[in-house]
N, C-alpha and C positions, 0 to 999 in steps of 0.2 A: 621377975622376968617371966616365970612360969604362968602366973595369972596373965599377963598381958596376950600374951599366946592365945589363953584357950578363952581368954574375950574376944579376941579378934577372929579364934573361931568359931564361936557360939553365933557373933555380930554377921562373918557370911554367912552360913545358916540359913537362918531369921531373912536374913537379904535373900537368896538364889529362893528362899523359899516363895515368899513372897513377889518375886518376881514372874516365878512361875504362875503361881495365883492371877497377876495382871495380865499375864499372856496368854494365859487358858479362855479368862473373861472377855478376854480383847478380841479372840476369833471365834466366839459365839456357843462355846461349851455352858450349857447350860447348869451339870451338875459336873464339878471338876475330877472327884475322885471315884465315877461311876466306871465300873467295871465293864461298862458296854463299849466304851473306850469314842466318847464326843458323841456318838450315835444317838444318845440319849435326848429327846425333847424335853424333859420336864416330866413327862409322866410313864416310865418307865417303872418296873415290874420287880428291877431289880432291889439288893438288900440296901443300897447307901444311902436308901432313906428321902433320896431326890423327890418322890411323890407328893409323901409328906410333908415336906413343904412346900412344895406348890402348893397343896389344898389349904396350907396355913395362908399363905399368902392371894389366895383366892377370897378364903370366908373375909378378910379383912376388906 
């Protein structure tokens, strides 16, 4: 009974996480966990790294 539990709560998790992920995407957040808090375009100064890849996805 005890594993079924902490499946079921690993399984929400995993879900609320990901759901936030589709909700962030869905209103135009370009980098999700950028500290500038959605402000961010794409090429922002900050440390999350957002820049970099745009540039990756640029040179391709």
């Amino acid at each position: 009974m005890d594993t079924v539990i902490a499946v079921i709560v690993i399984v929400a998790i995993v879900a609320l996480a990901a759901f936030y992920v589709y909700k962030a995407k869905k209103s135009g957040k370009k980098c999700i966990g950028c500290p500038d808090g959605g402000s961010c375009n794409g090429k922002c100064t900050c440390c999350c790294g957002c820049e970099e890849e745009t540039e990756e996805i640029v040179d391709r």
